[in-house]
C-alpha positions as a Python dict, from the first residue, in 0.01 Angstrom:
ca = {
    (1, 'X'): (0, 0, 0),
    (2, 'X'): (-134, 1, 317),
    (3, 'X'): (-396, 283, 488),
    (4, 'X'): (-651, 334, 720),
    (5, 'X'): (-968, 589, 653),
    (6, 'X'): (-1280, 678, 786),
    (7, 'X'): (-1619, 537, 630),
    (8, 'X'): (-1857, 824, 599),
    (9, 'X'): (-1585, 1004, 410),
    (10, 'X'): (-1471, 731, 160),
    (11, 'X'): (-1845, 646, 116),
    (12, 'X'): (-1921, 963, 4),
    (13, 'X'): (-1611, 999, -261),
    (14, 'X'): (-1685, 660, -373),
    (15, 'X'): (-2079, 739, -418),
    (16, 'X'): (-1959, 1031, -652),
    (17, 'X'): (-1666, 856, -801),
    (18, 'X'): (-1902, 559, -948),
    (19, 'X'): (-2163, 718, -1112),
    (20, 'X'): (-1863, 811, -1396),
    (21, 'X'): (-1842, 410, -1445),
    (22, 'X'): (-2054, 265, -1641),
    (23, 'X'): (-2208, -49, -1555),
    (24, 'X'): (-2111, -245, -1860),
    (25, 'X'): (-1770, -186, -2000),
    (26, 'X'): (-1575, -394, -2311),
    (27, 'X'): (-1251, -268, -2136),
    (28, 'X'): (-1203, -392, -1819),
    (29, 'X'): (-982, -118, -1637),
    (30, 'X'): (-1233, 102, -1705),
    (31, 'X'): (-1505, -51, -1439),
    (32, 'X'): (-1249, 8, -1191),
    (33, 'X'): (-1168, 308, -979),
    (34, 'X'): (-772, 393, -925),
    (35, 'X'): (-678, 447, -597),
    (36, 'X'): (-340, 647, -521),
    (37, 'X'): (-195, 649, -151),
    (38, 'X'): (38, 930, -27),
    (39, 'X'): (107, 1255, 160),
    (40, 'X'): (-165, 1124, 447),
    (41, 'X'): (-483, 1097, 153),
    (42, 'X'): (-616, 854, -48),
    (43, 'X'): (-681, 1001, -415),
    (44, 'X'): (-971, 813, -626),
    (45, 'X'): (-1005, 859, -976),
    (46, 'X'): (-1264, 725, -1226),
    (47, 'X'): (-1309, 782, -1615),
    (48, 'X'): (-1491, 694, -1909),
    (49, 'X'): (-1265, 791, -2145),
    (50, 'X'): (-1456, 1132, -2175),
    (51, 'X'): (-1494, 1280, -1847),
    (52, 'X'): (-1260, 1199, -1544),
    (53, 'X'): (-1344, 1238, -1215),
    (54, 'X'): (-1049, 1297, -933),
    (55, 'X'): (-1129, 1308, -540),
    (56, 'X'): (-936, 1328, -284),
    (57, 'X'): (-1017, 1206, 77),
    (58, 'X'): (-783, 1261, 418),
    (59, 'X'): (-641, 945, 552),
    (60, 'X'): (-375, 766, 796),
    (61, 'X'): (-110, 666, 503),
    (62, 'X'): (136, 394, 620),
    (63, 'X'): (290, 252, 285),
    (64, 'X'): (186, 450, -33),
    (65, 'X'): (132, 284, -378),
    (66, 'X'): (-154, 256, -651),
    (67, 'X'): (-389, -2, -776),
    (68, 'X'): (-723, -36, -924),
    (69, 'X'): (-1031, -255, -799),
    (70, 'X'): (-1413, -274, -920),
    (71, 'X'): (-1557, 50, -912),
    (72, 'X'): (-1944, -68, -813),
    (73, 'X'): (-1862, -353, -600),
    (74, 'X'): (-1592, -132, -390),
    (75, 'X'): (-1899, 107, -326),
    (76, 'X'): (-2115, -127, -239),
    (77, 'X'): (-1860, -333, -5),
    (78, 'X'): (-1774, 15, 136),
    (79, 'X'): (-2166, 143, 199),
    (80, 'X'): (-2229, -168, 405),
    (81, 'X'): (-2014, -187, 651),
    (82, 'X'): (-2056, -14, 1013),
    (83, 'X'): (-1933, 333, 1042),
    (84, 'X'): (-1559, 355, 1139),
    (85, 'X'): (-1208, 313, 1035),
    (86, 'X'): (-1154, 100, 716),
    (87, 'X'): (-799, -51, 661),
    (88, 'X'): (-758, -130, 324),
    (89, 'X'): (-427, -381, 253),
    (90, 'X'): (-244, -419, -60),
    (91, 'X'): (-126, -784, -140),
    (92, 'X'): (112, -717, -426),
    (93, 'X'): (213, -1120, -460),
    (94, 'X'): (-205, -1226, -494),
    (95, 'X'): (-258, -953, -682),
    (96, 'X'): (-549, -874, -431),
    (97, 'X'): (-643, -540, -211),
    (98, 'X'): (-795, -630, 159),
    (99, 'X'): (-1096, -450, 291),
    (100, 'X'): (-1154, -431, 644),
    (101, 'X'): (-1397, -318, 932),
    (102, 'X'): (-1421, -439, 1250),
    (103, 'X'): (-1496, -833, 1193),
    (104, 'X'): (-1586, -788, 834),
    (105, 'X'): (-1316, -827, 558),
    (106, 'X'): (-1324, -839, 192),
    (107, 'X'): (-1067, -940, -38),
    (108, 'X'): (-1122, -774, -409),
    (109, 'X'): (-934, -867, -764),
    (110, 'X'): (-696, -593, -907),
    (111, 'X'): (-555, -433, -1226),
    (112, 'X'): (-235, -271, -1255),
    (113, 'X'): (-263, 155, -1169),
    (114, 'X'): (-48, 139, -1473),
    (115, 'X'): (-290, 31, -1690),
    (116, 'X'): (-550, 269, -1597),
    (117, 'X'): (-557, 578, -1876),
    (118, 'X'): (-522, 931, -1772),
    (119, 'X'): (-783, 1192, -1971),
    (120, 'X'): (-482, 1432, -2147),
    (121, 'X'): (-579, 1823, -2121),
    (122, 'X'): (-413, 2106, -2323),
    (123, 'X'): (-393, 2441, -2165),
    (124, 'X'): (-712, 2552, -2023),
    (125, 'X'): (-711, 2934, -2154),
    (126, 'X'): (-995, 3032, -1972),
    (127, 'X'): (-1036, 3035, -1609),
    (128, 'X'): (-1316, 3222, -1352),
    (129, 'X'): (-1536, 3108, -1064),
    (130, 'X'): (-1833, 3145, -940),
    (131, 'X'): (-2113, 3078, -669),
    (132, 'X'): (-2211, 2665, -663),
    (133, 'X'): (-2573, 2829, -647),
    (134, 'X'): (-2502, 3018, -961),
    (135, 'X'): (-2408, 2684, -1139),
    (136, 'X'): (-2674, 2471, -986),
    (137, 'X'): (-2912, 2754, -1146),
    (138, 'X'): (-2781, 2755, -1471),
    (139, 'X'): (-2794, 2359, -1485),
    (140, 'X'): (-3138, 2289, -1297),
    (141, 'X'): (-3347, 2546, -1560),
    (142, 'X'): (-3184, 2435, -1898),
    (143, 'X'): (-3136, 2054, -1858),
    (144, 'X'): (-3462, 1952, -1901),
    (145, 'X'): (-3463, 2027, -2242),
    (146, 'X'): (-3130, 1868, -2347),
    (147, 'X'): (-3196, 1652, -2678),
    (148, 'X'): (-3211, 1304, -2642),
    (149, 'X'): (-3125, 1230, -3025),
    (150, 'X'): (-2791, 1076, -3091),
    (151, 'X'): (-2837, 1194, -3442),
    (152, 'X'): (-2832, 1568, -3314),
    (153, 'X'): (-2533, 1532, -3107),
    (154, 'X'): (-2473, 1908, -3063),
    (155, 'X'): (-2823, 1961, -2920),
    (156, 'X'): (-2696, 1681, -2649),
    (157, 'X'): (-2608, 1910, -2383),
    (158, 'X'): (-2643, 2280, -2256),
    (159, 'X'): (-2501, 2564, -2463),
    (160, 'X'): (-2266, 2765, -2230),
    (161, 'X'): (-2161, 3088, -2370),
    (162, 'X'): (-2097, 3484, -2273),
    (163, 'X'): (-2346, 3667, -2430),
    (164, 'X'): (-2514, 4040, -2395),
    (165, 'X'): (-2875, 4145, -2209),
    (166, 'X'): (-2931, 4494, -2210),
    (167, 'X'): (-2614, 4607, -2258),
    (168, 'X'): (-2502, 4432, -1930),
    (169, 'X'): (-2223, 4055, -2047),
    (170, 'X'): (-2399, 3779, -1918),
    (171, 'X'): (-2334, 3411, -1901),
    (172, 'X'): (-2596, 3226, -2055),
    (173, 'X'): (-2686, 2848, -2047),
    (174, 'X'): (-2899, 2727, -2328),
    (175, 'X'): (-3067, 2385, -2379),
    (176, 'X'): (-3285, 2275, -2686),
    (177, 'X'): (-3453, 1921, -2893),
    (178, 'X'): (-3633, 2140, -3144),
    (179, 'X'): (-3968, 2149, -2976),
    (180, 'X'): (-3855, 2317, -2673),
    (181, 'X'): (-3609, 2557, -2572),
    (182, 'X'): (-3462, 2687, -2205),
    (183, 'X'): (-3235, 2996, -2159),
    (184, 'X'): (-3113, 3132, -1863),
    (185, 'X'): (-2810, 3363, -1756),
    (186, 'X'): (-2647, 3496, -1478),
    (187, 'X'): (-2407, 3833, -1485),
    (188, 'X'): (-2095, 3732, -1622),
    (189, 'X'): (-1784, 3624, -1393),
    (190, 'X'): (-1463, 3796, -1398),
    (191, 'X'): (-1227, 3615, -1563),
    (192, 'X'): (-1485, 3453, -1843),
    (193, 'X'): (-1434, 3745, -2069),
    (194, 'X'): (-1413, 3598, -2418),
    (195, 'X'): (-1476, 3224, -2292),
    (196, 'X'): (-1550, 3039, -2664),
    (197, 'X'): (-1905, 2896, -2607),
    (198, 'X'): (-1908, 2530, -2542),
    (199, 'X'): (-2118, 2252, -2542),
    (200, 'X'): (-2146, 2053, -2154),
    (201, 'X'): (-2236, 1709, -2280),
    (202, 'X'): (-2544, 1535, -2017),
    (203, 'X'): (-2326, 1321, -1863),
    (204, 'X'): (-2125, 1605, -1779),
    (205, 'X'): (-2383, 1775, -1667),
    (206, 'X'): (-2518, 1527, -1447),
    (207, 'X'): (-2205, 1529, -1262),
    (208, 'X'): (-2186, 1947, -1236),
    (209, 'X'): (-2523, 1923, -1048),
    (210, 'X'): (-2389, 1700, -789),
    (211, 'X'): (-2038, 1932, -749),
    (212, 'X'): (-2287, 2207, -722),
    (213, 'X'): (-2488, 2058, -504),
    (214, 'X'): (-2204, 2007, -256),
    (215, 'X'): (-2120, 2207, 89),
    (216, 'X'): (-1881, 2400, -121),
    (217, 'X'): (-1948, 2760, -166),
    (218, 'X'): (-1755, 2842, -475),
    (219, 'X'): (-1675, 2662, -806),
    (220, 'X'): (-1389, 2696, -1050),
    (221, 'X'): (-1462, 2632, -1408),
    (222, 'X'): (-1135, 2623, -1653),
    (223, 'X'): (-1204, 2587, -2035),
    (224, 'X'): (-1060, 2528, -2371),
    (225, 'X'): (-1239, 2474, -2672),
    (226, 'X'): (-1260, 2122, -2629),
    (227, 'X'): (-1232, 2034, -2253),
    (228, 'X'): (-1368, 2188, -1960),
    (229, 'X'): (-1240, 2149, -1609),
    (230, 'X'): (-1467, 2155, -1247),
    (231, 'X'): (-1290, 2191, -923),
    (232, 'X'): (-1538, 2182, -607),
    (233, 'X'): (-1353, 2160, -247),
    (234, 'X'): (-1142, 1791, -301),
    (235, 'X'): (-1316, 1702, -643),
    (236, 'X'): (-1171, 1779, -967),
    (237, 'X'): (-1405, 1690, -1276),
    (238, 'X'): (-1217, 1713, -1635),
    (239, 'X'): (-1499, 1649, -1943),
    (240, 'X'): (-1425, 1640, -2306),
    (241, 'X'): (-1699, 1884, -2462),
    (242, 'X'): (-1934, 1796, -2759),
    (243, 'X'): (-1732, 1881, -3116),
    (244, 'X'): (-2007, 1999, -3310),
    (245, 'X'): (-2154, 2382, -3356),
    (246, 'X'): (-2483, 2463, -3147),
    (247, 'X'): (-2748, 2657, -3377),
    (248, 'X'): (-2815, 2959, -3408),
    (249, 'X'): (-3124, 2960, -3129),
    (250, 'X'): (-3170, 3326, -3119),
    (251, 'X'): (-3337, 3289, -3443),
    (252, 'X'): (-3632, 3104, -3268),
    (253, 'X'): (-3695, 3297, -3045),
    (254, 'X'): (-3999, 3458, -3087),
    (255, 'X'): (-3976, 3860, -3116),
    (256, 'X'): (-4370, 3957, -3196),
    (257, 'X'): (-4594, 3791, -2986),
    (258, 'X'): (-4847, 4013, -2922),
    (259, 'X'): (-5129, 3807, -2759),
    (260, 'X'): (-5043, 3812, -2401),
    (261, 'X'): (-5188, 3566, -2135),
    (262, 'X'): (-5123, 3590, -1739),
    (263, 'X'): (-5228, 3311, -1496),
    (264, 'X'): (-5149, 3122, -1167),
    (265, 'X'): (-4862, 2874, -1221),
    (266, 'X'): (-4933, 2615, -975),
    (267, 'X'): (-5283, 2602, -1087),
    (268, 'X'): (-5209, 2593, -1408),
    (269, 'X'): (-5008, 2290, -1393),
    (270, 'X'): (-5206, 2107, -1160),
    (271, 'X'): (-5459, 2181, -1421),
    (272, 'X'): (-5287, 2034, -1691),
    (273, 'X'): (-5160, 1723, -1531),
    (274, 'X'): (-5505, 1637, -1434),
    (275, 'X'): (-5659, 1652, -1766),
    (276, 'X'): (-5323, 1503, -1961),
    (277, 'X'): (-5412, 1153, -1764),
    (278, 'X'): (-5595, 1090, -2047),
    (279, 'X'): (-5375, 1182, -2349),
    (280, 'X'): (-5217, 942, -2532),
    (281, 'X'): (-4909, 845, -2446),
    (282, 'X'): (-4776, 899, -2751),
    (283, 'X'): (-4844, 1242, -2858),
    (284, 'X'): (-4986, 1365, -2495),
    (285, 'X'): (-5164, 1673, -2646),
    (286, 'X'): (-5352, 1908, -2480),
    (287, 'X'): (-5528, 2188, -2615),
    (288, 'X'): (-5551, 2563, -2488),
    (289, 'X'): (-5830, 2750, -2570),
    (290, 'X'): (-5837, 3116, -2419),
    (291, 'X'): (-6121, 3341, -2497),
    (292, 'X'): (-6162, 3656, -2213),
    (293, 'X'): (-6045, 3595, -1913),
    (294, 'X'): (-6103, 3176, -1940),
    (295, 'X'): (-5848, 2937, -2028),
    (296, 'X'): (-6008, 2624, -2131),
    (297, 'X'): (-5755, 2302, -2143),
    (298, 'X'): (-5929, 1997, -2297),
    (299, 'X'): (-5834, 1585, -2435),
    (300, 'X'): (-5948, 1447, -2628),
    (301, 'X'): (-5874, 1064, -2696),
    (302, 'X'): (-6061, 858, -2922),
    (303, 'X'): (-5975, 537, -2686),
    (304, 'X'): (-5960, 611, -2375),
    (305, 'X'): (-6280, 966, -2345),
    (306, 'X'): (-6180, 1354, -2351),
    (307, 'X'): (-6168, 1607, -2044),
    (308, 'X'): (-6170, 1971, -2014),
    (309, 'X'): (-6072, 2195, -1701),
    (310, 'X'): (-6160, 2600, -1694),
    (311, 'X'): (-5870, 2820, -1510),
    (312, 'X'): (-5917, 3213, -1449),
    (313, 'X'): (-5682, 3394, -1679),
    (314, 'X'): (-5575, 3770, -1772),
    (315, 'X'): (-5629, 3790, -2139),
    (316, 'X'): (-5722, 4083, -2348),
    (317, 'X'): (-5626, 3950, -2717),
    (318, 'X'): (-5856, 3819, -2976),
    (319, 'X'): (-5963, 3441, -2890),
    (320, 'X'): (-5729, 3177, -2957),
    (321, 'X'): (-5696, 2789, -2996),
    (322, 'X'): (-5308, 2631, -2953),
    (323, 'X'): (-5193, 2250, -2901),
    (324, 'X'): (-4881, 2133, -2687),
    (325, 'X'): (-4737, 1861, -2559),
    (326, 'X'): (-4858, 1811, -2191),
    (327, 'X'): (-4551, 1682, -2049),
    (328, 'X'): (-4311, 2017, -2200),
    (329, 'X'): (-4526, 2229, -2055),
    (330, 'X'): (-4535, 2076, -1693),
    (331, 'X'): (-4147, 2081, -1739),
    (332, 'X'): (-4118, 2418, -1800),
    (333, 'X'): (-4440, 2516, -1531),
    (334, 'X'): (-4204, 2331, -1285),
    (335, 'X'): (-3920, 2583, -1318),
    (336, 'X'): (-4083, 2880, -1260),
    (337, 'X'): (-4072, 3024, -945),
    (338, 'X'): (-4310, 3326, -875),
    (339, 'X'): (-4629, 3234, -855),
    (340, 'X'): (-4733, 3415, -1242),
    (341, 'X'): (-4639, 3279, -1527),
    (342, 'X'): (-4692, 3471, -1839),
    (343, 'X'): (-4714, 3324, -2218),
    (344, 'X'): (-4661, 3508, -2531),
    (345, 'X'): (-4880, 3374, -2815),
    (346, 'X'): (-4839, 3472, -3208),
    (347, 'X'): (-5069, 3209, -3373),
    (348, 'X'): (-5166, 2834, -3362),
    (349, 'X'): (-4879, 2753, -3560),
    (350, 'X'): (-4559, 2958, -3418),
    (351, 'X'): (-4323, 2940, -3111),
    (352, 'X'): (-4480, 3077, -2782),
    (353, 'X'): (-4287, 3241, -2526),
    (354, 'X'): (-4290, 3153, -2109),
    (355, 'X'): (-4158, 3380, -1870),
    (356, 'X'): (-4135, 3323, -1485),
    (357, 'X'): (-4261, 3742, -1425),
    (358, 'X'): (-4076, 3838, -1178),
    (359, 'X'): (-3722, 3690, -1358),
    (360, 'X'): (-3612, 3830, -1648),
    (361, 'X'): (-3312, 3574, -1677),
    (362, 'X'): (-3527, 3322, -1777),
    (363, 'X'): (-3703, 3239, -2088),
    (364, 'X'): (-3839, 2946, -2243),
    (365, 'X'): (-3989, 2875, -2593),
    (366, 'X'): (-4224, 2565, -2687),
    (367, 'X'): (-4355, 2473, -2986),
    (368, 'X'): (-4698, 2393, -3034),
    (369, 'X'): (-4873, 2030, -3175),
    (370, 'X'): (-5180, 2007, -3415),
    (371, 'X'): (-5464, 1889, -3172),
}
């Protein structure tokens, strides 16, 4: 196997490749990255035994072949050196592969390409596309509130389903941990007509952001109801999906609250990250108390003082006194994009709604604390 590529482009695969390996492995072959030479490309693939990760990258091909080297320390090797052409060499008899770049050269230990294990996919029934800004939307509101509870396994990722607004099919992401929950949708693709609704686990997830944060315009999603395939330009991402059934989260969301409260969102959570300095770390509480057309946020910690900030509101309900976590509600003030945000109180003690007012494809539900 011997080839010669450019840097900036195998950087870049590599970059993406690694972040599938983990760090620490009990297997060996699966810190490294397999590299497969032919038809004038070099073809890098990385997995974790639940997601694979395939990219391809151009390249001057003069003998073809496959082996597998340290994921991490090929990236690093690779980010160092100078822009230009890399040769990378084979040694078959050392059972070494040769890294070199104008007077730099690296010589890196190898395992077998037939060792390295291949993620198997059945038929992928469903198949549809859509805009990388579509799927960058879908990901960047919900993810957030992706449970971090290995217990609750099934709440460890976002929901992604076809579902109904108004009559119109939409496809809907949805992300909960019980205390907080983020919907959002987006009209539904042709071709994702009866998609079953999966669960993208947060690794996965992690990874879509990046694809859809590419150049690439468009994305192809293919699904099954266990796998789910990603092709972006030269990058192919294959994930197992979590095996468990999401709950039924249309229950909580609230469908009577009446008490309705209007107010500047960058205010708001400048507002309450000031006075949340002094929460406690462990239950960061802060308390909302809106009587007229004055929100009142206030802290108070036994060890460390209290604080209490006045913001101009639009409120025309009966007065009101509700508790939540500081640092859920700065997630979910960071999301919104107009510059209203409207909440939708019942009581102290039940779910309150957030909605960005000028989008309707958003919604978000938070539970509140006792303060």
């Amino acid at each position: 196997m011997r080839l010669t590529i450019e840097k900036p482009k195998l950087a870049r695969a590599l970059a993406h490749i690694a972040s599938v390996v983990e760090r620490r492995n009990t297997i060996p072959i699966l810190s490294n990255v397999l590299l497969s030479a032919g038809d004038n490309a070099l073809r890098l693939t990385a997995t974790d035994l639940d997601m694979e990760v395939v990219e391809t990258v151009d390249g001057t091909i003069a003998t073809g072949g496959a082996v597998t080297v340290p994921a991490h320390m090929f990236n690093d090797i690779v980010r160092k050196l100078p822009d230009g052409d890399i040769s990378i060499e084979r040694d078959e008899k050392q059972e070494r592969l040769t890294i070199t770049s104008g007077p730099a050269q690296f010589s890196l230990q190898t395992l077998p390409a037939d060792d390295f294990p291949t993620l198997s996919v059945e038929d992928l029934d469903h198949a549809f596309t859509l805009p990388a800004g579509d799927l960058k939307r879908l990901i960047e509101k919900t993810r957030f509130a992706i449970s971090t509870e290995e217990t609750r396994y099934y709440l460890n990722g976002i929901y992604l389903h076809a579902a109904e607004t108004d009559g119109k099919e939409t496809l809907r992401a949805v992300a909960t941990d019980g205390h907080r929950l983020a919907q959002v949708e987006i009209p539904l693709p042709e071709g994702a007509e009866g998609m079953p609704g999966v669960i993208v686990p947060r690794k996965t997830v992690a990874d879509l952001l990046r694809l859809a944060e590419s150049d690439e315009d468009e994305i192809r999603i293919e699904l099954s109801p266990s796998k789910i395939r990603v092709t972006s330009g030269q990058v192919v991402l294959t994930s197992k999906l979590i095996d468990g059934t999401f709950p039924d989260y249309e229950r909580v969301i609230p469908q009577g609250n009446d008490k309705r409260l209007e107010l500047d969102n960058a205010t708001f959570e400048q507002a309450v990250d000031r006075v949340s300095t002094l929460s406690s770390d462990k239950g960061r509480a802060v308390k909302l108390a809106v009587a007229g057309d004055t929100l009142t946020l206030s802290v108070n910690n036994p060890e460390s003082g209290s604080a209490t900030e006045e913001l101009p509101v639009s409120y025309d309900a009966d007065p009101l006194e509700i508790g939540f976590n500081a640092r859920y509600l700065l997630d979910i003030a960071q999301q919104l994009e107009s510059e209203t945000a409207e909440f939708l109180f019942a009581d102290p003690g039940s779910p309150t709604m957030v909605r960005d007012v000028k989008d309707a494809s958003t919604l978000y539900v938070l539970m509140p604390m006792r303060v």
